[in-house]
N, C-alpha and C positions, 0 to 999 in steps of 0.2 A: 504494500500500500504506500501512502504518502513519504516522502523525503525527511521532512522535517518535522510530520506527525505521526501518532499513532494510527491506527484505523479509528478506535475509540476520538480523539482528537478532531482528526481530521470532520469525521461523520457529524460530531456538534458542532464543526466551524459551519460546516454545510447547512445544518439544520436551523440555526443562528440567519445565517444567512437566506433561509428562507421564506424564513418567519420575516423579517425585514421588507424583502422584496413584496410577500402575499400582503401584505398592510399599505403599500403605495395607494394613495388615494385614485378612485375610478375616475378614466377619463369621462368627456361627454357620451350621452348615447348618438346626437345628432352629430351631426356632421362625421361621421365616422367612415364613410366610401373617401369622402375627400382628405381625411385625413391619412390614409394608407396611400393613396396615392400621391400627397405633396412626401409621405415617409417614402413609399419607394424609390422616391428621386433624389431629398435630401437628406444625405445623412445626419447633418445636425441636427436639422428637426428631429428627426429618427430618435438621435439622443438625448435629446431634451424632453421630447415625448415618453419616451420610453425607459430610460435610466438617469432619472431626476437626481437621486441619489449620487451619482456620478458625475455629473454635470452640474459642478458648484460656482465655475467662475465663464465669462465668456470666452466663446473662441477664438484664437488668431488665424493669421495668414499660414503657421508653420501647423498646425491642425487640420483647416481647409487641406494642405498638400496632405499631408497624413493619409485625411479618408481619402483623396484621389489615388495617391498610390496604391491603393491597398486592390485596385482594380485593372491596375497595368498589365496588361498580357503581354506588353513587347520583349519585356524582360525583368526577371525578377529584381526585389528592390529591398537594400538595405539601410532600416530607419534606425538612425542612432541618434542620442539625446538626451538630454542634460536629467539629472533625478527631479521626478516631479513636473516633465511633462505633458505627463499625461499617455505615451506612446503604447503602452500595454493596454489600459483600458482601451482607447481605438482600436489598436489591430489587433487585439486579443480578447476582446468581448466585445464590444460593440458592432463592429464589422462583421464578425464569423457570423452573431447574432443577425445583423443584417442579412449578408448573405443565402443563412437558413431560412426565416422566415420568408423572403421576398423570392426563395427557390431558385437564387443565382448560382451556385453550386451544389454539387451532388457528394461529394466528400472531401470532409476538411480532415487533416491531419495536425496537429501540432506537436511537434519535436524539440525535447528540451537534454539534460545532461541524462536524465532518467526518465522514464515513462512515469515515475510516481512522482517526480516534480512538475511534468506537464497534466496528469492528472488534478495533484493537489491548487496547483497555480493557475489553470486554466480552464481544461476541460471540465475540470467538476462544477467552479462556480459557472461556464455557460450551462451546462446541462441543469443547475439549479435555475439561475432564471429563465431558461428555455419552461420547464413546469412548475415556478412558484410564482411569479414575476404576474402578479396582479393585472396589469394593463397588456401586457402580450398574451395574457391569456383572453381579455375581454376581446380585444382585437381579434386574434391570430386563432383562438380556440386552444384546446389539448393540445399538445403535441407529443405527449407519450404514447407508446405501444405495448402492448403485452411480450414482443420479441426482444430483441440484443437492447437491453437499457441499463447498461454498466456505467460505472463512474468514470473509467478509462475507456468507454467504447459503446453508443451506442445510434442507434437511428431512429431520427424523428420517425410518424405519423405520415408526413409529407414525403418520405424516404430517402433523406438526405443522411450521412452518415457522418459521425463527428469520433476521430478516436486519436487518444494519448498514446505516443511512444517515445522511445529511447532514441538518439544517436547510431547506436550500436543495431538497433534491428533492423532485419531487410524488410522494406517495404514491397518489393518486387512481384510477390504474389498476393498484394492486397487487392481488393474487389469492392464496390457497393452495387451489387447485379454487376454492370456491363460497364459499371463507369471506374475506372484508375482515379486514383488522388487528383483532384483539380485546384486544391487550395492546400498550399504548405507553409504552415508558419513553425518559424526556427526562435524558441526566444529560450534564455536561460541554457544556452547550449554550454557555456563553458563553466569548469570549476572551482566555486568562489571560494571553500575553505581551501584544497589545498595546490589548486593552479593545475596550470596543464605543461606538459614535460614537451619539447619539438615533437616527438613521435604521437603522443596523441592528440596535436592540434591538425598535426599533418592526416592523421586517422579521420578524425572531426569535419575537417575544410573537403575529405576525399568524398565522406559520406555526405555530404551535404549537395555538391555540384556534382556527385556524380552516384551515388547510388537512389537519392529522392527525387533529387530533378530527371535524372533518368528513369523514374519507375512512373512516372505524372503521366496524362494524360496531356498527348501531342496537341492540342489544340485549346485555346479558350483557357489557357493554364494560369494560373497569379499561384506567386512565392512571394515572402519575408522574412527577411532576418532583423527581429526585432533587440536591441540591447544600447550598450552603453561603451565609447568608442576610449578606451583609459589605458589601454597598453599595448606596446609590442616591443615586442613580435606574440600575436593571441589570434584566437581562430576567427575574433571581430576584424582583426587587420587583415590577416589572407581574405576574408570574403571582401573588405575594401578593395583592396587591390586588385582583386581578380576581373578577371573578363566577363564575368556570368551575371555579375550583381552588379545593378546602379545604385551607388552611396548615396544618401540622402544626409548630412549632419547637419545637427538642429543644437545651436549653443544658446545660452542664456541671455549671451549679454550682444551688443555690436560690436563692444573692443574690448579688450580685458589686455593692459591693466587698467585698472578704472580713474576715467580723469572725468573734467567736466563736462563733455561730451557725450558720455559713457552713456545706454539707453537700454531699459529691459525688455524684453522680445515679447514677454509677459508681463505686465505694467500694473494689471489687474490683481494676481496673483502671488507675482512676487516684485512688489514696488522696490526701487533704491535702496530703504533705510533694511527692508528685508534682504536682501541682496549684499547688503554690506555683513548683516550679521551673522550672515552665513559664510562669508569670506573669512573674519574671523574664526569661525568654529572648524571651517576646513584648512585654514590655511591659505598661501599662493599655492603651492604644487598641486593640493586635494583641490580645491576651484578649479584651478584648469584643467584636471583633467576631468573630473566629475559634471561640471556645471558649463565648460566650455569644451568638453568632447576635443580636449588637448591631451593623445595618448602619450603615457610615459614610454618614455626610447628606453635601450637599452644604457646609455647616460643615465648620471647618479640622478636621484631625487630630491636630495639635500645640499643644495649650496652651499659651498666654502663661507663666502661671504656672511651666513648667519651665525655661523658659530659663536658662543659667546663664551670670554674664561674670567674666572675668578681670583683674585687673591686670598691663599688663607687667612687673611684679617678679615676676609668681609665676611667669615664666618665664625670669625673668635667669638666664644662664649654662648653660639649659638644652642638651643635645644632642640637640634636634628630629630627627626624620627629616621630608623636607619635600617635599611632593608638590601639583605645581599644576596644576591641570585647569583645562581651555577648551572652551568647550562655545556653539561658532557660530550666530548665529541660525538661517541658513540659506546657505546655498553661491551665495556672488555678492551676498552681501546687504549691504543701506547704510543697514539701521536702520526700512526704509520701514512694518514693519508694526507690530507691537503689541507685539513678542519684541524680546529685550534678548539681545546677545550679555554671555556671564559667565566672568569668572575667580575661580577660588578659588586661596587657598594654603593646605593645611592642614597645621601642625606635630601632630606626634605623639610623646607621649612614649613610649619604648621602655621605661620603667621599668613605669609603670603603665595604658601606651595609652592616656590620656585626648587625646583631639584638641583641638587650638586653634586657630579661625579667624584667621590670621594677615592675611589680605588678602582684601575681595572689590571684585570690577567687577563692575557690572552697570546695563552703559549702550547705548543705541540706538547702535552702532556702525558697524563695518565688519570684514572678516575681517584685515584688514590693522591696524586701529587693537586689535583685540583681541589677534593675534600680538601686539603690541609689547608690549604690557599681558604678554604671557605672558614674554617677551626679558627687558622691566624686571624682574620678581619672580626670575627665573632669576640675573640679573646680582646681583643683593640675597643670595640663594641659591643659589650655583650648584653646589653638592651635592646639587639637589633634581630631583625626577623630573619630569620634564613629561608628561604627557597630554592628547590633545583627542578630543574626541565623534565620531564617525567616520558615525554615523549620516547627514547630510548631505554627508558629503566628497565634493566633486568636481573639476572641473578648475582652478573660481575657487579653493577652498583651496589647492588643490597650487600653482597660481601663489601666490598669496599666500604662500606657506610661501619659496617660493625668490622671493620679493621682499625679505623681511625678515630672511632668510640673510645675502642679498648687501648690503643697510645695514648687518650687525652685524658682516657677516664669520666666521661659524661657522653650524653647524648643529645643532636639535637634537636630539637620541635619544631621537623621541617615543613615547611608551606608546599605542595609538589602542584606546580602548575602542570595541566597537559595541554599544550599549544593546539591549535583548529584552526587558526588560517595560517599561508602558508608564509614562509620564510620574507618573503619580497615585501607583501602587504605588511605584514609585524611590522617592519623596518618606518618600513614609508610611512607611517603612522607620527612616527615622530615627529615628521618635517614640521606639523604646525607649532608642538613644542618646543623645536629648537628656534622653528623663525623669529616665535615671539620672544626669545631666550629665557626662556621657562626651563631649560637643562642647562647647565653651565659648565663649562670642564677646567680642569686644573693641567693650564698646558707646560709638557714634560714629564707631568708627573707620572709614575708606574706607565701604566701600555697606555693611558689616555692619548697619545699622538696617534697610534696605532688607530685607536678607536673611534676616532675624529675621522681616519682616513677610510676606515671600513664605509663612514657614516655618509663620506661625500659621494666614494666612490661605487655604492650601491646601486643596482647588484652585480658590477666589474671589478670589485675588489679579486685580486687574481687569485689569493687563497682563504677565498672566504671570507664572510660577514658574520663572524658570531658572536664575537665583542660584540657588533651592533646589537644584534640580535639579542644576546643577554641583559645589555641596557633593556631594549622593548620589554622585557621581561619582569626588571625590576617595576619597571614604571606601571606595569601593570597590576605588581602586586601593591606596587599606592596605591591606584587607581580605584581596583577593586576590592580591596582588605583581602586576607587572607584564605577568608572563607567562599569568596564568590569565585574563587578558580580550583580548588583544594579535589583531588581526586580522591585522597585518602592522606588519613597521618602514618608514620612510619613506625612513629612511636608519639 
């Protein structure tokens, strides 16, 4: 079932949502021939009519193209777009929606990383307003069947077929009667916790242009690829790039960086002063790529230029809270590959929360030479919180843990984070921190130069980012206290 829910979950997100939809207030009885008929032609109207709920603010010029594309038979079309405008509800419920009811296509597919994420993300809630949805039923009538009526797969009334799949599945012998896929939407195809590696975006971008589009029906065909244009090299850049798909990028603003010129695409929506404080909360690098569909290159994320250092005076006498994360090369590991086992220690001020890099390691070690490194900063600090990376724990940490016990003669009361998104995002994360110098570092001191350099030159640092990495780490366990990442205590 679902990706990211239960079946139990998922089933009451549904049910939630359809209680919602059946409560839409009735349209008129009169006027109702004319009203399906200005629906079949506009789709705004369509949506204004018909998913009120959805339709909170008015539409723009980059909407208008939206719904046109979503009809393009010449060539399939790739809609990418800032968060928040709106691009999923259009081509991913509203249109399909159209399409079905006004009986312009015969089978829609939507293809995402998994079939229970296009499921959970899509097809279920159409299939929910397809039979709860108050005013498309007053309209449109029933459109359930006693036949195929699944969450992932099922066909209207009117015999139109709507089903969730994977990436990975052939579509090749799919059927509704006599008709092949005439409608393919690509959305959520890549993966946000832990990235996609060259071979499986190369997998990803083959399946796309060439097992789907080739399995569609030759004639009267529309495809999209619906997402958010933030990195490369990613399977949103090869579908840019390619020959198959027309890009369509849809950014926030008219120029970014923002001067007095500067104009929002959505005025309505998201006015200036909103606009601004969202710059703040993302940063420069997370705006641009998020809000202006500016992908990250394979170039660092973090400017040299923001860095900010301290002198130990500006923290004499300070009452730090002090939190030191370890983050193992690898479980049994002795330094052999490219990866650097790393310690951080980061001080925090409770006054104003600016963090200060107190101490970094970041040496081709051992799991054992890296504990100590954790013992020593603790003994320095011993009010301060320990945490270690848990993602590779296994029997050589846990030994190593009760080797370095039994030297010190105590144990510690480790915080064990297990990391979910993947290495690059961690990283990036920080830029807004460091731009506003919210993290500070102490330049020379222990591997801090080192760590500075993992942090600009991410993710081309040539032997790895884990210093960086271990920072993101600590910051998290500020961020979140102990408890909101904790898999388990050790002791």
């Amino acid at each position: 079932m679902p990706d990211k829910l239960t079946k139990k979950q998922f089933e009451r997100e549904m049910q939630q949502l359809a209680q919602r939809v059946s409560n839409l207030n009735p349209l008129p009885e009169t006027g109702k021939q004319r009203r399906l008929k200005k629906a079949a032609k506009d789709k705004e109207f369509f949506a204004r009519t018909y998913f009120p709920d959805y339709v909170t603010h008015g539409f723009t010029g980059d909407h208008r193209e939206i719904f046109s594309l979503t009809d393009d038979t010449e060539q399939p079309q790739a809609i990418l777009g800032y968060r928040g405008l709106g691009k999923s509800v259009i081509a991913s419920l509203i249109d399909p929606a159209h399409k079905i009811l006004f009986k312009k296509k015969r089978f829609l597919l939507f293809i995402s990383e998994t079939s229970s994420k296009a499921t959970e993300e899509f097809v279920g809630p159409l299939r929910v307003q397809l039979e709860s949805n108050a005013r498309i039923m007053q309209d449109f009538g029933s459109l359930t069947t006693h036949g195929m009526w699944e969450w992932d797969d099922f066909t209207t009334s009117t015999n139109v077929r709507v089903k969730a799949m994977s990436w990975r599945q052939s579509p090749r012998s799919l059927r509704n009667g006599p008709h092949r896929p005439d409608h393919e939407i690509f959305e959520d195809i890549e993966n946000p916790r832990q990235g996609d590696s060259p071979k499986i975006m190369k997998r990803k971008t083959k399946a796309i242009l060439e097992d789907f589009i080739g399995a569609a029906e030759l004639t009267d065909f529309t495809a999209l690829y619906v997402g958010n244009y933030t990195r490369k090299p990613s399977v949103t850049h090869n579908i840019v790039t390619s020959d198959e798909f027309q890009e369509h990028i849809y950014p926030l603003l008219n120029e970014f960086p923002i001067t007095e010129n500067t104009r929002s695409r959505w005025p309505e929506k998201f006015p200036m002063p909103t606009v601004k404080k969202i710059l703040r909360k993302l940063g420069t690098v997370g705006f641009s790529k998020e809000m202006m569909q500016r992908p990250e290159s394979d170039s660092g994320v973090i400017k040299e230029e923001w860095i900010r250092y301290y002198h130990p005076s500006e923290i004499a006498n300070r009452d730090l809270r002090i939190f030191i994360y370890g983050d193992p090369r690898k479980a049994g590991g002795t330094g052999g590959d490219g990866s650097d086992d790393a310690v951080i220690v980061l001080g925090v001020d409770p006054n104003d929360l600016i963090m200060y890099v107190l101490y970094a390691f970041i040496r081709k070690s051992s799991d054992l030479g890296m504990l100590r490194q954790i013992h020593n900063q603790y003994e320095l600090f011993p009010k301060a919180k320990p945490g270690i990376e848990t993602n590779v724990a296994g029997r050589y940490l846990q030994n190593a843990i009760d080797m370095v016990a039994k030297e010190r003669g105590y144990r510690l009361s480790w915080t064990l984070v297990h990391q979910r998104l993947n290495k690059e995002d961690r990283i990036s994360r920080l830029g807004p921190f460091i731009e506003r110098a919210e993290i500070r570092f102490r330049k020379g001191h222990s591997d801090q130069d080192r760590l500075v350099q993992q942090l600009v030159d991410t993710p081309d640092w040539p032997d790895g980012n884990d210093g960086a990495d271990a920072l993101e780490g600590a910051v998290t366990m500020h961020e979140q206290g102990r408890s909101a990442v904790v898999e388990s205590e050790l002791y």
